[in-house]
N, C-alpha and C positions, 0 to 999 in steps of 0.2 A: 504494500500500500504506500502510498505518496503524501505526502507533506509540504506544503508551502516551509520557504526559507524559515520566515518567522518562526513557524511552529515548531522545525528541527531544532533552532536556537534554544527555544525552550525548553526541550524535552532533555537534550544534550546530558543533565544532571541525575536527573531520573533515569536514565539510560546507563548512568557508573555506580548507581543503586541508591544516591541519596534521596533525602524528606524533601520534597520540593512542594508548593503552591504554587498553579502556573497560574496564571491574572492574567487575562486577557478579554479584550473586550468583547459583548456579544454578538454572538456570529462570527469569530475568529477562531472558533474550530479545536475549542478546548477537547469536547467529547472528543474528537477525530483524532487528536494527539494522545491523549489516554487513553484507546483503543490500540494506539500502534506503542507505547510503552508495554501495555498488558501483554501485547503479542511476541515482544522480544524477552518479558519476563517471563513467558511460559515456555520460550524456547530456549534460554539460559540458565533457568533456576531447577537443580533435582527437586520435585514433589511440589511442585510450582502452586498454589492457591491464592487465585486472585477472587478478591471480595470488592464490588459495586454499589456504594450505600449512595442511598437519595432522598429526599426529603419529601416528595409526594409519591402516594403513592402508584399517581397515573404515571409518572416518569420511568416506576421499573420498564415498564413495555415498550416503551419510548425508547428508551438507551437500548433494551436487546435486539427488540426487531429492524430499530431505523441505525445501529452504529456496529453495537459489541457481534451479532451475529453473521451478517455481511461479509465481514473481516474473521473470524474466529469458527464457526462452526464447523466447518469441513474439517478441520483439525482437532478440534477442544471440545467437551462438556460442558455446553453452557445451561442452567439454569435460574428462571425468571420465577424470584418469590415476594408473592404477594400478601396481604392479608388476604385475599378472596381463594389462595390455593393454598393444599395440605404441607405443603411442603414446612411452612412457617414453622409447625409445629414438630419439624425433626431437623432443625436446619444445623446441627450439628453432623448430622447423617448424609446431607445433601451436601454438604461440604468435601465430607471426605469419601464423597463418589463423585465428584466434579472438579472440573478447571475452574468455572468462573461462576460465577452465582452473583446474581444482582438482587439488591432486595430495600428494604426501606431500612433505614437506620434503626426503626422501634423494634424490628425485627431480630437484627442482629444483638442489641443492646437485652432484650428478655433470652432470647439464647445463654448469653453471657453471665445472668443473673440465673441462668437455672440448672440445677443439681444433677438432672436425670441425661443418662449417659449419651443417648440420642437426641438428647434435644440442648446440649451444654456446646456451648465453642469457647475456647480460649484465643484469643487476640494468636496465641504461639501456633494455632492450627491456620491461619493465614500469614501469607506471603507477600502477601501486596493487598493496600487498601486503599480501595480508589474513593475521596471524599466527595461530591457534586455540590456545588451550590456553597462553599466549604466555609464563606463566612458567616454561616450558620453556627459555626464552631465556638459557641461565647453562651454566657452564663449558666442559666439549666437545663439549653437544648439536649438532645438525645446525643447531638454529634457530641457534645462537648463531655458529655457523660461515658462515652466510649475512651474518648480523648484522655478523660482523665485516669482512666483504670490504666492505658498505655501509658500516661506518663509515669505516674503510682511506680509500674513496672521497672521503667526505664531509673528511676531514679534509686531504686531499691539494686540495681545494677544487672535485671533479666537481659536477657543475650539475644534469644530467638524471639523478635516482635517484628511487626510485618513491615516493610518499607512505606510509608506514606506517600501518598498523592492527591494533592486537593486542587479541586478546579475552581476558579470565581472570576465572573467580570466586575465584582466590587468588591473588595476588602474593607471597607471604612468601615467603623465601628456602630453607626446606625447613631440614632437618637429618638426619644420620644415624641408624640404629635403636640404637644405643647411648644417641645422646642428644647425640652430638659437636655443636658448634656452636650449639645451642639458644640455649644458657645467655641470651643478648643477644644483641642489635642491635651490630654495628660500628659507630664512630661513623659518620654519611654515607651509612648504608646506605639511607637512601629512596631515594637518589637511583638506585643502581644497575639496576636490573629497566629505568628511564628511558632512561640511560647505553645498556647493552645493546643498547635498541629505538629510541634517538633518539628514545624519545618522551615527551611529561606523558601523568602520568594521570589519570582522568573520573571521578568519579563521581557521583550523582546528591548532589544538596545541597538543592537545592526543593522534591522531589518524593516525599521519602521515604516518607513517610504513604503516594501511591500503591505504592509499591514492595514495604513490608513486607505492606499490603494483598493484593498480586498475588502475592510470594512469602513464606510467612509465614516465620518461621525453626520448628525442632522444638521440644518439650518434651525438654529434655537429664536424664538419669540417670546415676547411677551402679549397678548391681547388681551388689550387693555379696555373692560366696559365702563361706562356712564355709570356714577351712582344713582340709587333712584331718590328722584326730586322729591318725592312720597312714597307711603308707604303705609298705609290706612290697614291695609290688612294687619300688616305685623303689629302696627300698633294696638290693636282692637284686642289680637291674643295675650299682649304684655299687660295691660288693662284688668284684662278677665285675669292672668297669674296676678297682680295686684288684690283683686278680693277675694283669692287665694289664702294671699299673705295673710289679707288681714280676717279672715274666718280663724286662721290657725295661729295656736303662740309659739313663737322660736323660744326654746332654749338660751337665757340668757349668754350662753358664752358661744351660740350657733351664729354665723350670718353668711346670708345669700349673696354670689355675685350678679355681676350682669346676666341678666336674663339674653338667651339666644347663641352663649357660649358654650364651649365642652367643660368652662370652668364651671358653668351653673349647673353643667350638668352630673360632675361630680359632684356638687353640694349637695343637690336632692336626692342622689343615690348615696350619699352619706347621712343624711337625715329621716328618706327609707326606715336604713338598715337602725340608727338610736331609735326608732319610735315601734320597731320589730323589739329590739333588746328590751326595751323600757314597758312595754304591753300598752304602748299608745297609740291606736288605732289609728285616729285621727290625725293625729301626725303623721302618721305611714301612709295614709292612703290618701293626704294633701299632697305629700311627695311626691308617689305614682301617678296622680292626676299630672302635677309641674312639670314631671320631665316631658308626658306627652306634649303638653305644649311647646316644653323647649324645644324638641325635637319637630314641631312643627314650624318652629322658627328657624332653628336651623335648613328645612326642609324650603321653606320660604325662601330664605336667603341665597340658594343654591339651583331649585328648581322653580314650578312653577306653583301660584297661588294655591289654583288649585289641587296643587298634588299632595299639598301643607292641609287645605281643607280636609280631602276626601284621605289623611291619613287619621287625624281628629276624627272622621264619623265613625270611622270603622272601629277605632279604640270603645267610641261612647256608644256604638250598637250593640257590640258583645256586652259594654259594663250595663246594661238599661234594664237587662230582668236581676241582676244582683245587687237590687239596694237593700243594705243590711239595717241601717239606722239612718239617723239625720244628718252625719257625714256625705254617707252616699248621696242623700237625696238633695244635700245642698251643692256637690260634684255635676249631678246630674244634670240638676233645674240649671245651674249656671251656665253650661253647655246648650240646654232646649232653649234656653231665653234668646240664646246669641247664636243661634243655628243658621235660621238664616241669613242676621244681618252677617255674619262670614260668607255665605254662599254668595252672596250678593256680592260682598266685595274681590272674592277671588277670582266670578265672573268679569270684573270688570279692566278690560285690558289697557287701560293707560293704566295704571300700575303695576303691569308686569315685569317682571326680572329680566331689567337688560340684561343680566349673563347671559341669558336663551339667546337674544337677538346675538349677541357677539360668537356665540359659539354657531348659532345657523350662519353666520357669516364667514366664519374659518372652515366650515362642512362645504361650503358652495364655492371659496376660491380653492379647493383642492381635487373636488369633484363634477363632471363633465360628462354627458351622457355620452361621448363618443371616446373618451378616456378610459383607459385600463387603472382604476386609482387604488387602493389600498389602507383602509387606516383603520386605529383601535382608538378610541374614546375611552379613556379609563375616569372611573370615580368610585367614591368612596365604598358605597354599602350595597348590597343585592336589591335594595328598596329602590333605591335612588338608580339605577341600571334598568329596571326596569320600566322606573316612570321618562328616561331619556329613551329608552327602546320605544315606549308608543308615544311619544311623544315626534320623533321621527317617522314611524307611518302617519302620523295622522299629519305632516308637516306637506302641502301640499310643493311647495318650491323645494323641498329637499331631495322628495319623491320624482319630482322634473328633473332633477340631475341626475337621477339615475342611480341613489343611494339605497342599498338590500343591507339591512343591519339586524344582526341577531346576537344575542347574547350569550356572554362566556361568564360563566363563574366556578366557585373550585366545586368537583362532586360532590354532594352528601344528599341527606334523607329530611333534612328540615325545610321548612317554609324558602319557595325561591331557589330551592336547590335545582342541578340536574344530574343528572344519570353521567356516568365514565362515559358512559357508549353516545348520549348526549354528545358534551362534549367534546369526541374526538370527532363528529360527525359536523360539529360545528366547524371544527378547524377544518376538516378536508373539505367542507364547501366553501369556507374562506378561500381556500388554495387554489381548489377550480375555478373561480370567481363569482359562483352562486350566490355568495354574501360578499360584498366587498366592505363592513364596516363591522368592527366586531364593537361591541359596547362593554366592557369588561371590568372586574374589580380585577386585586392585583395580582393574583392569579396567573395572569397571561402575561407578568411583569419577570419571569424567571424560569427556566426550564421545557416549558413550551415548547413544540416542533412546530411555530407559527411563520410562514411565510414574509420575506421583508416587508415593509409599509413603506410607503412614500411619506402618511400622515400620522403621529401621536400624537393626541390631544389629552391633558392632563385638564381634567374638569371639577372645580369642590375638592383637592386633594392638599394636604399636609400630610409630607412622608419627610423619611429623610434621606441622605446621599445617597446613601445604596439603592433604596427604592428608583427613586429620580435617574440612578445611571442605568437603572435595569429596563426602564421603561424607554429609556431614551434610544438605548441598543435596541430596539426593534424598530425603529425607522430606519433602513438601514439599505433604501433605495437609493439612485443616484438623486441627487439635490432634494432630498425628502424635508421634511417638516417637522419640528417637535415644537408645538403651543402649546401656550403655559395660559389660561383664560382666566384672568380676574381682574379683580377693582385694580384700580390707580393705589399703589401703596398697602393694596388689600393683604391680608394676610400668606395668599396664596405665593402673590409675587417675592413676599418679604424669606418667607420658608427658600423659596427656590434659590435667591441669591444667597441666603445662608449657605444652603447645598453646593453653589457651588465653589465658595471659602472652603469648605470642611475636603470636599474632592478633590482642591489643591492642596490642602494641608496632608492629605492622607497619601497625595504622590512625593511630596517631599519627604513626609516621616517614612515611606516605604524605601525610597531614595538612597534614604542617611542608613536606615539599616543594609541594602544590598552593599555600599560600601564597606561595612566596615570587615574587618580583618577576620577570616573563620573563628581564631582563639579568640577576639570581642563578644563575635556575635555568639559562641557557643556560650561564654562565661554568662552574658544580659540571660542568653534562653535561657538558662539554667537556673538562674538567678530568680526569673519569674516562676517556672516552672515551683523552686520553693515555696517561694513565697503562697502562690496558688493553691499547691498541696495544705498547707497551713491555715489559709480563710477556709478551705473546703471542708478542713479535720472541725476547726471551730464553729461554724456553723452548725455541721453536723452533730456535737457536741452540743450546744446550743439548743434544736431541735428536740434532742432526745433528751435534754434536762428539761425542754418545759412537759417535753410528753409524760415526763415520770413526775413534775409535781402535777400533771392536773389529770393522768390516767390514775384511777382507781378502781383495785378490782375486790369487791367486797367478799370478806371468806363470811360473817354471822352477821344478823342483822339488815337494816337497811340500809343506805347509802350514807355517808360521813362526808363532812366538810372535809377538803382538798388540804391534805396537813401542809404549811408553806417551809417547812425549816428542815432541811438536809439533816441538820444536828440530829433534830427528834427523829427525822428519817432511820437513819444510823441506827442512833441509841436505840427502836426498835428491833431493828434489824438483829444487832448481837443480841439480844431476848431472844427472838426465835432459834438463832443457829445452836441456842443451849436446850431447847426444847424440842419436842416431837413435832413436826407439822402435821397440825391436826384442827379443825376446827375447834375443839373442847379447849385446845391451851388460850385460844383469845378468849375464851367467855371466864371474866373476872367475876367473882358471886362480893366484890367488895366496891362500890364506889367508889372512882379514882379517877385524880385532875395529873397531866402529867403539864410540866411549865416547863417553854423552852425559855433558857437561860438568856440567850441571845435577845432577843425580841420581845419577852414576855407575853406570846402568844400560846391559847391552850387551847387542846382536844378536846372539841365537843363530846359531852356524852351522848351516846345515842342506844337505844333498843329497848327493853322491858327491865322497870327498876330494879335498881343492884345490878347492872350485869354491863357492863361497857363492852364495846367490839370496837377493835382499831378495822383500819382496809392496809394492806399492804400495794405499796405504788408498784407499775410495772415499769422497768427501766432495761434498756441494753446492757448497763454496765453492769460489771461480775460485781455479786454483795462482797467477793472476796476483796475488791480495791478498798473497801471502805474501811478505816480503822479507825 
């Protein structure tokens, strides 16, 4: 098989057996280079076992039929494991009757965590591990949970671990849709994603020319809509949460943000969850009413009127036969009072959301009914994809250009989902050109066998670098398109030039690390790698101390307050190991207060006068560490 220059540059390392991350952009033919690394590692390695983890589960099929098989079958054992086939549940077995086995990371990762001899794999029964999507590899992913049992390994000084190989068109570290974390680079952040994966990372340095060549980057915009001069509908819903507010009392030390933000709308889902804890109905189910409406303003603000209206009816049609008390019935009436005057106003289109108008306008200068055109609309939620999908049939000038748009989202079994078979059925009429506009959450942002675009249109979205370069790599036609559609100054704009500070900052901390000297860069990995093993041990520690003060499992009696002092913990503890464990040794026929010394906190009594029962806490740690 063949390879572009670039590609050989990168593999070059991988090919003398080291941990390499190859980065490279999408549609630069990562699969295709890790397909020809696999094929010289099974022709060079005795007892060769190559393992293919990926993160969705529709990508197993993906990589075997459209990459690893192509290239490998006629020679190798390849096996494609899903959640949908048996194989999952022996993939210990399936390993060591096979060359290659592609599978989901959650797969491999329960293998790993399980006892029984056919269903267990050890990191030492592979040869090579091919990562996908590899900056994935951070926090309490699956990937990073593999990651760490290899490093665990490695630093304990194991011998036979499997050569790494991780694929990404983004390494940057990501950030929350707030914005949390953005701001900068930690200091020694290159090194991390490395640290992670035990590996350096590739990228082409020689070959550029060819590379931009083969994948070109898009023509980046901004489309910039009109604020609206008014806005009577939104107003009207802020109003109605106004006598919300004041039906219900906050919490002296609670207060609400701006209404129509993600930040109100964490408030109300934390106000929810105190008036659940607290047995406040009323407060809980003022919440619940808030956030629909916040959610209708955000829905306002993005889409159109009425898609904010008719998300409101449909909330207040299921809640109309469960009113419980005068809560409910004061939810209710406030909604029927103001039914229609909303109807009315969402009908009325000089108020509508110029975003629509600006985004029908980026849909019409890219699409031409005698044009072969291409594009993916991406936005936020499966809701909002929807109401842009009929929102484009029913669009009579969009329909005149000649635009067939169907939706993509990831498979499942919930509201708005679709079916695997769906979905790929989607993509191969995108391909043919039966659909030329796909409308997509972000889903279709990474991994996808989706056909170049001429057009992405990022619509209502806050993501961060990684997302933004993932999306952007799918324009990836000659002179194509990537619009970014929002206000003058709006939030949308202000995220994306963050984006793309953090995606220079993240080639220059990748930069500073390929320089440096192997004994540097081995000494930083290592270094993290420590440090890493040590927040993981603490946490974990952490975890399993609050699980042992607040598990109790009762041996007499009925349940006991949650003893809080390790001391008294203890001090129980050597009582028992001098006694029979036996129900009959906790039952005391004398009343008795035990006082921790520490805290001066005491043991409720509890069960049938005269007789105290403690509970013994359940915990990981051996009673033998405790002295």
């Amino acid at each position: 098989m063949d390879l572009y220059t670039y590609q050989q540059e990168v593999v070059e390392r991988a090919l003398q057996g080291d941990n390499i991350i190859i980065w490279l952009p999408t549609g630069g033919g990562k699969t295709r280079a890790a397909v020809y690394v696999a094929k010289r590692h099974l022709e060079t390695t005795p007892r060769a076992k190559v393992v293919v983890l990926v993160n969705m589960v529709h990508l197993v099929d993906q990589h075997y039929s459209k990459e690893f098989k192509p290239h490998l079958d006629r020679d190798y054992t390849l096996v494609p494991v899903s959640g949908e086939t048996e194989q999952k549940d022996f993939l210990g077995k399936v390993i060591q009757d096979s060359n290659v086995v592609i599978c989901t990371a959650q797969i491999l990762y329960n293998a790993m965590t399980n006892d029984e001899e056919t269903k267990h794999v050890e990191l030492s029964d592979i040869t090579l591990l091919i990562i996908d999507e590899c900056h994935h590899t951070q926090k309490e992913s699956v990937y990073n949970k593999i990651m760490r049992c290899y490093v665990e390994k490695k630093l304990k000084g194991e011998q036979r671990l499997p050569q790494i190989l991780g694929l990404t068109a983004s390494p940057g570290q990501g950030c929350t849709d707030s914005g949390k974390g953005c701001g900068s680079r930690p200091a020694g952040w290159g090194p991390h994603i490395c640290a992670n994966l035990d590996s350096a990372i590739v990228s082409t340095k020689k070959c550029t020319t060819e590379l931009k060549k083969n994948v070109p980057r898009p023509i980046k915009r901004f489309d910039i809509a009109e604020k609206r001069p008014e806005d009577p509908f939104g107003q009207h819903l802020k109003w109605m949460m106004q006598e919300i507010h004041g039906y219900m009392t906050l919490p002296q030390d609670f207060t609400l943000r701006e209404c129509g933000t993600q930040e109100y709308e964490a408030d109300v889902v934390a106000l929810e969850k105190r008036g659940v804890k607290e047995n406040n109905r009323l407060l809980a189910q003022c919440a619940i009413h808030l956030r629909q409406y916040n959610d209708a303003l955000l829905i306002n603000d993005t889409l159109q009127m009425m898609d904010a209206y008719c998300y409101l009816e449909e909330f207040y049609n299921k809640k109309s036969t469960k009113a419980i008390d005068g809560t409910d019935n004061f939810l209710l009436g406030l909604f029927q009072e103001n039914k229609e005057e909303l109807r009315k106003l969402a009908m009325d289109s000089r108020f509508e959301n110029p975003k629509m108008a600006k985004l029908e306008s980026v849909l019409l200068k890219q699409f031409c009914p005698d044009e072969e055109s291409r594009g993916i609309l991406f936005s936020k939620t499966r809701g909002s994809i929807h109401c842009l999908n009929n929102w484009v049939l029913n669009n009579r000038a969009l329909q005149e250009a000649g635009i067939k748009a169907a939706i993509l989202t990831g498979a499942g079994n919930g509201n708005n989902s679709i079916t695997q078979n769906e979905q790929a059925d989607t993509i191969c009429k995108f391909r043919q050109g039966i659909v030329n506009l796909l409308i997509s959450t972000s889903v279709a942002e990474e991994g996808l066998d989706i056909p170049e675009c001429n057009l992405v249109v990022r619509y209502g979205l806050l993501t961060n670098e990684i997302s933004q370069q993932q999306a952007s790599g799918r324009a990836r036609a000659k002179d194509s398109q990537y619009s970014v559609v929002t206000l003058a100054g709006g939030r949308e704009q202000r995220r994306e030039i963050l984006n793309e500070h953090l995606e220079e900052l993240t080639g220059k901390a990748i930069a500073k690390v390929q320089d440096m000297s192997p004994q540097e860069f081995r000494a930083k990995i290592t270094e993290l790698q420590r440090q890493a093993i040590c927040s993981w041990k603490a946490a974990e520690n952490q975890t399993a101390e609050k699980k042992s003060l607040d598990t109790l499992v009762p041996v007499s009696g009925s349940c006991v307050e949650t003893v809080s002092s390790l001391w008294l913990w203890a001090a129980t503890l050597k009582l028992l190991r001098k006694a029979t464990m036996s129900t009959s040794i906790l039952s005391l026929n004398k009343t008795t207060k035990l006082m921790d010394k520490r805290n001066s906190k005491r043991v409720s009594r509890i069960g049938s006068p005269g007789k105290i029962s403690f509970a013994i806490m359940v915990t990981a740690t051996s009673t033998g560490d405790l002295k």
